[in-house]
VEXVEX-90097 format. One line per field, with one value per residue (C-alpha): residue in three letters; x, y, z. Coordinates in steps of 0.2 Angstrom, whole numbers. Example, Ala and Ser with C-alpha at 12.3 -4.5 7.8 and 13.67 -1.06 7.14 Angstrom:
BEGIN
type	ALA / SER
X	62 / 68
Y	-22 / -5
Z	39 / 36
REM end
This chain:
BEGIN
type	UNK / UNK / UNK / UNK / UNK / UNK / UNK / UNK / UNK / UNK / UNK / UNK / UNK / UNK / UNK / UNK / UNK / UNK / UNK / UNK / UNK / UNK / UNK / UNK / UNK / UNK / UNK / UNK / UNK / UNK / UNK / UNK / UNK / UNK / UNK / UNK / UNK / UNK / UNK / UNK / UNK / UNK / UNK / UNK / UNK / UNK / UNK / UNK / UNK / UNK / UNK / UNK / UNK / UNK / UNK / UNK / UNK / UNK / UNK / UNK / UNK / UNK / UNK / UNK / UNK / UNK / UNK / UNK / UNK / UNK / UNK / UNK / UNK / UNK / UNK / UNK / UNK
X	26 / 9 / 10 / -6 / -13 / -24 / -30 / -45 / -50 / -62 / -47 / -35 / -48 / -49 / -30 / -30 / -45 / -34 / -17 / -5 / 9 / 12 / 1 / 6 / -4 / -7 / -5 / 2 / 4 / -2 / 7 / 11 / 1 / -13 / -15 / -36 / -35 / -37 / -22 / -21 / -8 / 1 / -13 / -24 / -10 / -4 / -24 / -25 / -8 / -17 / -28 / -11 / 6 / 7 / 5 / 19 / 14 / 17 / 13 / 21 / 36 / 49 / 64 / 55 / 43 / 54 / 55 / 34 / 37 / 48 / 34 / 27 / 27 / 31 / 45 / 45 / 50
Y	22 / 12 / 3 / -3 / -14 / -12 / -18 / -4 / 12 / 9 / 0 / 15 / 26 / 15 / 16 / 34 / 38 / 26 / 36 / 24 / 30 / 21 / 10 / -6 / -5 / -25 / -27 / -16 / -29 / -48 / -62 / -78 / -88 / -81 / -73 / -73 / -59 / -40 / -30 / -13 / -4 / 12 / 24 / 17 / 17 / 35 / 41 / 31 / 41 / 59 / 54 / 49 / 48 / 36 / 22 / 9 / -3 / -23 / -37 / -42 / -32 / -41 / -36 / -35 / -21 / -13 / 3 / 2 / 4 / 18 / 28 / 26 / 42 / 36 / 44 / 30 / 14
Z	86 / 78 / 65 / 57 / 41 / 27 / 10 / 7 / 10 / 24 / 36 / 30 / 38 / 53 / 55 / 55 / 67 / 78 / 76 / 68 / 64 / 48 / 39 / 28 / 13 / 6 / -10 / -24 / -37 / -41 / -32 / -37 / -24 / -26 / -45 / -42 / -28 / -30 / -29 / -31 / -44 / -46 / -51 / -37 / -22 / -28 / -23 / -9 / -4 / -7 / 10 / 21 / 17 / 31 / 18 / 15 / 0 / 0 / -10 / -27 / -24 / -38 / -48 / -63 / -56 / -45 / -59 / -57 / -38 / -39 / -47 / -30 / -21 / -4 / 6 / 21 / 12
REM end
């Protein structure tokens, strides 16, 4: 098994072409130590999963957006 990273669509083609087997997927929500950096959200992730559903998502997982993260159509969390 492969696993490979990514934070944009040009490395999630990358990790593709190169066979991974699942792909972690940086980062779904803001995080505290870094509140100025990109992240992606729902809407965006739930596209990204239309090209491979090889995508796990990370960053900003909490408590307080866990229900937002369930709306996440990923079957290998």
């Amino acid at each position: 098994e492969i696993i490979g990273s990514a934070h944009n669509l040009k490395e999630i083609s990358i990790k593709v072409k190169q066979g991974c087997s699942s792909i972690l997927f940086s980062k779904l929500f803001l995080v505290n130590y870094n509140e100025r950096a990109p992240y992606l959200g729902i809407v965006k992730f739930n596209n990204f999963l239309k090209i491979t559903k090889k995508l796990i998502p990370l960053g900003g997982i909490k408590n307080h957006n866990l229900k937002k993260f369930l709306v996440c159509n990923v079957d290998n969390v």
